[in-house]
Backbone bond lengths (Angstrom), bond angles and torsions (degrees), N, CA, C in turn:
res aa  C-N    CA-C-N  psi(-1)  N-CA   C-N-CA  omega(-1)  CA-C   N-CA-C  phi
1 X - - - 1.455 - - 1.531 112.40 -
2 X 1.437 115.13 -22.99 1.552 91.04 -155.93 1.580 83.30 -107.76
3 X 1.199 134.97 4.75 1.601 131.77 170.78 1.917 101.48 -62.98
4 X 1.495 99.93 -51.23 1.235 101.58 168.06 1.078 147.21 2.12
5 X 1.838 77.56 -85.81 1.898 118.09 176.24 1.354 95.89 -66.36
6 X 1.595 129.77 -53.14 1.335 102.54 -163.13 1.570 115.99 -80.11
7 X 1.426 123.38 -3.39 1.198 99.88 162.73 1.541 121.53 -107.87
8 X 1.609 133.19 41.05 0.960 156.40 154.94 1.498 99.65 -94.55
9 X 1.413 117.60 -65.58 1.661 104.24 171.57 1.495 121.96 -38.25
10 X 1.886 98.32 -29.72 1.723 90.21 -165.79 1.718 119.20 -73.89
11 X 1.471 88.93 -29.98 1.183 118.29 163.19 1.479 124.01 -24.12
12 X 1.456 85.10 -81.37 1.876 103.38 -174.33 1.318 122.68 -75.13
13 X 1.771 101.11 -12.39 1.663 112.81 173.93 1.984 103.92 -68.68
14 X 1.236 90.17 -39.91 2.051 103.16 -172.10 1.595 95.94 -63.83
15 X 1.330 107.43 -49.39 1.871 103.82 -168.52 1.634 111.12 -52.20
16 X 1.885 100.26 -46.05 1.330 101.48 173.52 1.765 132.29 -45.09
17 X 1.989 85.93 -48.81 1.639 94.46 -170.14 1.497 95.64 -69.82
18 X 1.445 151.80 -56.27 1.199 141.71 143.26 1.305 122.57 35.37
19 X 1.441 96.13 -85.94 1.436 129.73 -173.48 1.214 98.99 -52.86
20 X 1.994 110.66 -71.12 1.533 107.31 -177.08 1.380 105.92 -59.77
21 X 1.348 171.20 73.21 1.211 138.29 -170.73 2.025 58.96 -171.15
22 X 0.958 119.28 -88.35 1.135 112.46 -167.53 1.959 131.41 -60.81
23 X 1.218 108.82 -6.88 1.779 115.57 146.09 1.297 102.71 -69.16
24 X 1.469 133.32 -55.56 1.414 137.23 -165.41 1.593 94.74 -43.84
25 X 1.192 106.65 -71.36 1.718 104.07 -161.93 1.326 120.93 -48.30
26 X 1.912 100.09 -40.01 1.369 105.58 177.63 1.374 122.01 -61.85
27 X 1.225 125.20 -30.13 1.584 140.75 147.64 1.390 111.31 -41.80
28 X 1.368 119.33 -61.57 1.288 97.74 179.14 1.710 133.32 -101.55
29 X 1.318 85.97 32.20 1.859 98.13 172.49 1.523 94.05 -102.49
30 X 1.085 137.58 -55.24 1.576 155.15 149.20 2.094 98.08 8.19
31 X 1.546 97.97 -59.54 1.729 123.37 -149.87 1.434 78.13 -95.98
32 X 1.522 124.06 -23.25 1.871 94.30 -173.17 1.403 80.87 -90.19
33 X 1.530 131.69 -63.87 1.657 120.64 -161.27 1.529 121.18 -37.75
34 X 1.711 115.45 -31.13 1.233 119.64 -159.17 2.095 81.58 -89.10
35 X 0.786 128.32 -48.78 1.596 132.36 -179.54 1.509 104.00 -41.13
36 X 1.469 116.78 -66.54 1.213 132.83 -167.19 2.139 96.43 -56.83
37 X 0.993 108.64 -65.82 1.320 128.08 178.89 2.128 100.05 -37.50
38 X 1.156 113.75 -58.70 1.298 122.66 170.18 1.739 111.62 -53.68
39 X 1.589 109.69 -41.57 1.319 92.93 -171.71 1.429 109.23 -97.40
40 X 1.196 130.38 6.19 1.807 148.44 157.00 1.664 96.03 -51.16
41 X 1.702 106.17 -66.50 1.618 94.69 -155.33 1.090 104.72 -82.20
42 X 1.590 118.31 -1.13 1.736 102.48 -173.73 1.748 99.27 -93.99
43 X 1.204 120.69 -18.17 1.396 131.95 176.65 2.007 107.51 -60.22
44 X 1.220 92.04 -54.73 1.439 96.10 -174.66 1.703 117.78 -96.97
C-alpha cells in the first residue's frame, strides 16, 4: 500500500512542480517582453 501512496505523491508532487515551473516562465517572459519593450524606446 504505501508504494502506492508514494508514487501517487510522486505524481502530484511533478504536476505541482509543472505547474510552478510553468507560471515561473510565464513570469519571466512577461519581465523579458516588458525589458525588451524598455530597451526599444530608450534605443529609439
Amino acid at each position: 500500500m504505501t508504494d502506492i501512496y508514494r508514487i501517487l505523491d510522486r505524481k502530484k508532487l511533478q504536476i505541482v512542480f509543472d505547474a510552478a515551473e510553468e507560471r515561473c516562465s510565464l513570469k519571466h517572459k512577461q519581465i523579458l517582453d516588458k525589458l525588451k519593450l524598455m530597451a526599444r524606446s530608450r534605443c529609439s
